[in-house]
C-alpha positions in Angstrom: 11.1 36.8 5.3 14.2 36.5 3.9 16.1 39.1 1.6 18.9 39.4 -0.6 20.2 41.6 -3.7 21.2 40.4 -7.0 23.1 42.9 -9.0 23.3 41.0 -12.4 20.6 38.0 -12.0 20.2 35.3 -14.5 16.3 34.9 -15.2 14.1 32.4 -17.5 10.7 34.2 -18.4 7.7 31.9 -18.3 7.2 30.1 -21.2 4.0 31.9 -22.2 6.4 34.7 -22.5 9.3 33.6 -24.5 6.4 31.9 -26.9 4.1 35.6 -26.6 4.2 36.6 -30.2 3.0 32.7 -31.4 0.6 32.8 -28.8 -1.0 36.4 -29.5 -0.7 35.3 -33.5 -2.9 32.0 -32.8 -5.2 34.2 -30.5 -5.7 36.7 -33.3 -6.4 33.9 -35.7 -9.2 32.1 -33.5 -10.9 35.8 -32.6 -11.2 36.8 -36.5 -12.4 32.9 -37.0 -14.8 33.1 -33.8 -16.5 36.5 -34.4 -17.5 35.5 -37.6 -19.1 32.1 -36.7 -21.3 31.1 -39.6 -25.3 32.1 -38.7 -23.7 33.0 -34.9 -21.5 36.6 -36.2 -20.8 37.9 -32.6 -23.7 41.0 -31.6 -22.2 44.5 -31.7 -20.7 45.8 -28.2 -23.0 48.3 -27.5 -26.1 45.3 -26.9 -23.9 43.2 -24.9 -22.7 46.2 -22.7 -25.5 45.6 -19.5 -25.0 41.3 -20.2 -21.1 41.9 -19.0 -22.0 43.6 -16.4 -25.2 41.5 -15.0 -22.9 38.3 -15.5 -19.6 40.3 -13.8 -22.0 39.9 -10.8 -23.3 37.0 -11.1 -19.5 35.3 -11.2 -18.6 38.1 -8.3 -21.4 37.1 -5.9 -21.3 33.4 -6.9 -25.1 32.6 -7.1 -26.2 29.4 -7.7 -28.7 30.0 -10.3 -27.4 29.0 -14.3 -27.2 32.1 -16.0 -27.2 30.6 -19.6 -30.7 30.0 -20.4 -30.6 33.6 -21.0 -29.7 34.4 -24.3 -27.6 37.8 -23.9 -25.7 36.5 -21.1 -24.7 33.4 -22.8 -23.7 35.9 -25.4 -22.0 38.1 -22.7 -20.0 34.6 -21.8 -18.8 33.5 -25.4 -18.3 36.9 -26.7 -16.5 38.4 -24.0 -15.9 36.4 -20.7 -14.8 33.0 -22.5 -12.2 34.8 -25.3 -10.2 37.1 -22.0 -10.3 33.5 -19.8 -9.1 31.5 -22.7 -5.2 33.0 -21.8 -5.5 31.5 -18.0 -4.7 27.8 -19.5 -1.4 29.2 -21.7 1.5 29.7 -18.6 1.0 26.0 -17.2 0.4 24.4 -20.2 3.3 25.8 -21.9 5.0 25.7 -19.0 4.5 21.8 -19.2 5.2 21.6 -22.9 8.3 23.2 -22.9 9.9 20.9 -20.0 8.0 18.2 -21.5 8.4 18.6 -25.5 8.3 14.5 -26.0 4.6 14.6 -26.0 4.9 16.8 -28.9 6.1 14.2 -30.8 2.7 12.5 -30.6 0.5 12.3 -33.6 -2.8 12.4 -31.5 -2.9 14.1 -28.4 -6.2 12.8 -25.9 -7.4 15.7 -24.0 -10.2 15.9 -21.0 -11.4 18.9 -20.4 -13.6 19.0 -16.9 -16.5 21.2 -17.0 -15.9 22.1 -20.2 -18.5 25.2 -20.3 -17.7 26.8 -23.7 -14.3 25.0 -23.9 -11.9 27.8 -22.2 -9.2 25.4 -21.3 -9.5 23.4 -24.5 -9.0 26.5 -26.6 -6.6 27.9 -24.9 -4.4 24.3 -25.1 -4.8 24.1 -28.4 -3.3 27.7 -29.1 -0.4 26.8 -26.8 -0.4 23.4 -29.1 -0.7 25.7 -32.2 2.3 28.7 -31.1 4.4 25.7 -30.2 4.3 24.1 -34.0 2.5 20.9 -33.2 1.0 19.2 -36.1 -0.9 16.2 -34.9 -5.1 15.7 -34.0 -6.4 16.4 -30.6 -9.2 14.1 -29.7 -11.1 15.9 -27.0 -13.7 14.4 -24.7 -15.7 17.7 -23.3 -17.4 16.6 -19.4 -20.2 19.3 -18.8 -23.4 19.1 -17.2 -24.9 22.1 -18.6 -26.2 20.7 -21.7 -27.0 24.2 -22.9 -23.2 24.5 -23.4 -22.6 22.1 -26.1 -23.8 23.9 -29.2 -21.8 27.0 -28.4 -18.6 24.9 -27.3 -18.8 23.1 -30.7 -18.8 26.1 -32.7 -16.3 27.9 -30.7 -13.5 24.3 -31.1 -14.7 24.5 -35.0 -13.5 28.2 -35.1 -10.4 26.8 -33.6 -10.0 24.4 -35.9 -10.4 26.4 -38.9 -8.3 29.0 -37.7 -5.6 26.9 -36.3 -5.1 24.3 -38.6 -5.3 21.7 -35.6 -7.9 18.8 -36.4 -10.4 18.3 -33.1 -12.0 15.2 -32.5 -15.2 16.1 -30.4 -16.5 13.4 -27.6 -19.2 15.8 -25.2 -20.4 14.3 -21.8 -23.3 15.8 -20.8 -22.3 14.9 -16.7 -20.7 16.3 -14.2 -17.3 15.6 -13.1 -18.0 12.8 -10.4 -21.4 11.3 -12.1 -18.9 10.8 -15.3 -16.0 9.2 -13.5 -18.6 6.7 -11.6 -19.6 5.8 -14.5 -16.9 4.7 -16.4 -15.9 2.2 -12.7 -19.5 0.9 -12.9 -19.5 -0.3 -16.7 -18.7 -3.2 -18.4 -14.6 -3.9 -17.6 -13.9 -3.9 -21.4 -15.1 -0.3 -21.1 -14.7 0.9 -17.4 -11.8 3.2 -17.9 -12.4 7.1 -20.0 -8.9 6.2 -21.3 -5.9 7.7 -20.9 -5.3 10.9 -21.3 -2.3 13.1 -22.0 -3.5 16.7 -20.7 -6.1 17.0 -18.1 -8.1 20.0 -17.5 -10.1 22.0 -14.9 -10.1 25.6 -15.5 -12.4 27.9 -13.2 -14.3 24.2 -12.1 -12.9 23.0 -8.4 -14.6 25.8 -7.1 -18.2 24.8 -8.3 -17.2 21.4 -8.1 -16.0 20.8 -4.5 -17.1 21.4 -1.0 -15.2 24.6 0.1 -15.1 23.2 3.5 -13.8 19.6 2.3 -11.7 21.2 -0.6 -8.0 19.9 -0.4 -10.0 16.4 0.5 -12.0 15.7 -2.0 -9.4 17.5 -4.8 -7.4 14.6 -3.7 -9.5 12.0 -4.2 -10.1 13.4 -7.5 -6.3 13.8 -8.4 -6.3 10.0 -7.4 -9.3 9.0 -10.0 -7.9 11.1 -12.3 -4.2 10.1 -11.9 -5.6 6.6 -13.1 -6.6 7.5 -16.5 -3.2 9.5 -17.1 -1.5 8.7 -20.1 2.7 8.0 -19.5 3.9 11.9 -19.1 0.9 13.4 -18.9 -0.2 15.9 -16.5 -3.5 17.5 -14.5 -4.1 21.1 -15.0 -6.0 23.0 -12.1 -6.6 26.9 -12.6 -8.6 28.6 -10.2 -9.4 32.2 -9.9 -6.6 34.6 -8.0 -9.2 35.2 -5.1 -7.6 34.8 -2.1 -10.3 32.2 -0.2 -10.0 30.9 -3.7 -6.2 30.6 -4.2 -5.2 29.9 -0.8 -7.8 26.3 -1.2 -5.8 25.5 -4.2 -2.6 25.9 -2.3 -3.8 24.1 0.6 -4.7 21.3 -1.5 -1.2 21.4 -3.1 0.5 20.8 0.4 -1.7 18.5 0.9 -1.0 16.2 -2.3 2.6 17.3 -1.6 2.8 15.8 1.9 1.0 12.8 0.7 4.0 12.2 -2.1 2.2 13.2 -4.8 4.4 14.6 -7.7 4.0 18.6 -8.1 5.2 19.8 -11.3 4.3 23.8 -10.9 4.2 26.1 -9.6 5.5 26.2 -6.7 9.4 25.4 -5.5 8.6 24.9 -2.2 10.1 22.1 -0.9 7.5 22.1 2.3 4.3 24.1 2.4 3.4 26.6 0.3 4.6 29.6 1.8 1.5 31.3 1.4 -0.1 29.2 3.2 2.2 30.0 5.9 0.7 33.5 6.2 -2.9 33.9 7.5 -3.6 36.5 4.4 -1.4 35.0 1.7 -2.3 33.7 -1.5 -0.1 33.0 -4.7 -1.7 34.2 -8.4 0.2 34.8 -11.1 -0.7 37.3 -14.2 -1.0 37.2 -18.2 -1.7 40.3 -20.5 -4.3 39.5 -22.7 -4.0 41.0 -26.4 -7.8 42.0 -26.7 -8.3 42.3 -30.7 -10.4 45.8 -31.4 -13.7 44.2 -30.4 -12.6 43.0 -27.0 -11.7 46.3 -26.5 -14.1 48.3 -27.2 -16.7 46.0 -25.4 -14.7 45.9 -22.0 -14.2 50.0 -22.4 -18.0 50.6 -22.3 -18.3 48.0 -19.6 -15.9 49.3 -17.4 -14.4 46.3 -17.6 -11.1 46.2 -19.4 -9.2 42.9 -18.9 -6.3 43.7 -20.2 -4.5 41.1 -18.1 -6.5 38.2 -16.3 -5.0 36.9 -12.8 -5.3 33.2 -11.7 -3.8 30.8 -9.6 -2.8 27.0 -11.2 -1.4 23.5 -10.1 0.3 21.2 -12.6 0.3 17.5 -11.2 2.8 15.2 -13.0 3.1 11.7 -11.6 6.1 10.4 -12.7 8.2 13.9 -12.2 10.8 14.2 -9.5 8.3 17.0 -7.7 8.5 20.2 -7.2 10.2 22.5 -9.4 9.9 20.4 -12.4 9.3 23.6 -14.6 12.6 24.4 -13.2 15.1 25.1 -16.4 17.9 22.6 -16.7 20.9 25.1 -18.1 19.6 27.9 -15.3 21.9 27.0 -12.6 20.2 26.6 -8.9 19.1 27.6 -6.4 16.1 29.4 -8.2 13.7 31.3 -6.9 10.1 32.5 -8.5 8.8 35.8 -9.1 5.5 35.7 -7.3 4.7 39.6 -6.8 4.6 42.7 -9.6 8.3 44.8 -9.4 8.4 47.6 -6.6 10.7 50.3 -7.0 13.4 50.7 -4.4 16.3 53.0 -3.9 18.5 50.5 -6.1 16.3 49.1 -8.8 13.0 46.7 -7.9 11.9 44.1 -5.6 10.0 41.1 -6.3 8.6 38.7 -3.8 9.6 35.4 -4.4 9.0 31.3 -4.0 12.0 28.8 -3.2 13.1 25.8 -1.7 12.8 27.3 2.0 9.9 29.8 1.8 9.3 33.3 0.4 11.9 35.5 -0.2 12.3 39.0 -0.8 14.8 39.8 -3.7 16.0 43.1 -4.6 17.6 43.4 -8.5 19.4 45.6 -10.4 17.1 47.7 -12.9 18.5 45.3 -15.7 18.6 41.8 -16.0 20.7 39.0 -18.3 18.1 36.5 -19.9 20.9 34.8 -21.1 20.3 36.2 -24.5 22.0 39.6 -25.9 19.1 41.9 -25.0 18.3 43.1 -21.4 15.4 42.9 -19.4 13.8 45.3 -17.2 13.5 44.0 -13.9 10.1 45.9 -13.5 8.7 44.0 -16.4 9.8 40.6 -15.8 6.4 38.8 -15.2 5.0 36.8 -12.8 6.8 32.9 -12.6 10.1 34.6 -14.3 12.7 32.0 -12.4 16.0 33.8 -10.9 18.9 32.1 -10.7 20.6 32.5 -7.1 23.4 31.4 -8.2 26.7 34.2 -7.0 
């Protein structure tokens, strides 16, 4: 591995970080809205204590069985589980936005969400939608199977709504991702296409949804299907739990749409494969602090559970970009590299592991950093998918 030492680096936070205070505000918002659900008020944290943790084991040993038709861990999922997942969708699809602010001149933005459950990536879009200003109506179609799902995912988008000020336009499939997709080619041709859509989401799904040992082949055959029904500078959001065996399949399925010519927006700036990947261990996840409200709080405490920060891995696919590193700031002068590691202390200030064009890198900085702005940074705090500029 590489190193080098930057003594005064020029950085970019991620844009879920320059937009934090917007995004905790619109969080805030949807929690008082969502815990106080008309006839659904959210059960006091004490019952749902032994739900957490029954479902925290269910997720951890990945059973098959659908742990929904029980009523207290359904509650353990909408009153805990889905409000600390909903911040996993903010850094790529801010990330996106930001680079990409003419979709935010639309009116109506068309939104597919892919396994919707409860409507984690949804929500969390729509507070990304909401920190960035957008005033316009999001017309959502919703593809889960669970039917079970559909009551609580309406109520949860109608807090959203409420609380956000963003009009949703609800369309709910009750199919699974492939059943719903063969079924729009097999109609009539007036209506074989879903439409087009100008954000697509998958947030905790490939895993369910694909054949671990046929993973990076069948996600691209579904980035294919998909990339038909893409609206003109849209993009397809895949987050995936910061498990390695998890991770390193997402990252294997990015060299793979990589090496196929397949536009990657974010996040990696590898210009080959994923470094990662390189490594028989590695894996790339990246980090975001969630701002539990009092209830949140209190609920993960007696759980043992605290979340104060969820971890997850994510692909952005753009077609149409000009590949990786399109998240890449245009004033931040090249080469860049990506913070993919927490800060460790050294003699001198703090190293961070990083992605770039030729592989990973090991970069030692200066306990303080220029974000271009008047204030300093500590170099210990700077987040993962801060990019460095390289640059002298």
């Amino acid at each position: 591995m590489n190193e080098i030492r930057i003594q005064s680096p020029r950085v970019r936070l991620p844009a879920s970080e320059t937009l934090k205070e917007a995004l905790k505000g619109a969080y805030h918002q949807f929690l008082d809205a969502w815990f106080e659900v008309e006839d659904h008020p959210a059960p006091s944290a004490q019952v749902l204590v032994d739900a957490v943790r029954r479902l925290t084991e269910i997720y951890t040993e990945r059973r098959g069985e659908n742990p929904f038709k029980n009523k207290r861990l359904l509650q353990a999922r909408l009153y805990f589980f889905m409000p600390t997942d909903i911040p996993k969708a903010w850094l790529p699809v801010a990330e996106f936005l930001v680079r990409r602010p003419e979709l935010l001149e639309r009116k109506t933005l068309r939104v597919l969400d892919l396994g919707a459950g409860v409507g984690t990536g949804a929500l969390g879009a729509l507070m990304v939608l909401s920190a960035l200003g957008w005033e316009g109506t999001v017309e959502l179609t919703a593809v889960e199977p669970d039917a079970t799902l559909r009551s609580p995912l309406l109520r949860a988008l109608d807090a959203a709504e409420e609380a956000l000020g963003i009009p949703v336009e609800v369309s709910h499939r009750a199919r699974d991702i492939h059943a719903w997709l063969d079924e729009g080619a097999k109609g009539p041709k007036q209506s074989r296409s879903p439409g087009l859509f100008d954000l697509v989401l998958a947030v905790n799904v490939l895993t369910e949804a694909l054949d671990p040992l046929r993973y990076a082949i069948e996600g691209q055959d579904l980035v294919q299907r998909l990339g038909r029904h893409l609206a003109r500078g849209g993009a397809i959001f895949f987050v995936e739990p910061a498990l390695r065996e998890h991770a390193r399949r997402l990252s294997l399925l990015r060299d793979r749409l990589h090496a196929a010519g397949v536009p990657i927006f974010g996040p990696c700036l590898a210009e080959g494969p994923c470094p990662e990947t390189q490594r028989e261990d590695g894996y790339c996840f990246h980090t975001i602090k969630v701002p539990l409200n009092g209830y949140l709080q209190k609920l993960g405490d007696l759980a043992g559970l605290r979340r104060h920060e969820v971890n997850f891995h994510y692909l952005t696919i753009a077609p149409g970009d000009d590949g990786p590193a399109g998240h890449v700031p245009a004033d931040l002068a090249g080469p860049h590299a990506r913070t993919i590691s927490f800060g460790a202390k050294d003699r001198m200030g703090y190293q961070f592991h990083c992605c770039h064009g030729s592989g990973l890198l090991r970069a030692s900085l200066d306990r303080w950093s220029d974000t271009g702005a008047e204030e300093k940074t500590r170099t210990k705090r700077l987040p993962h998918g801060t990019i460095l500029s390289l640059d002298g």
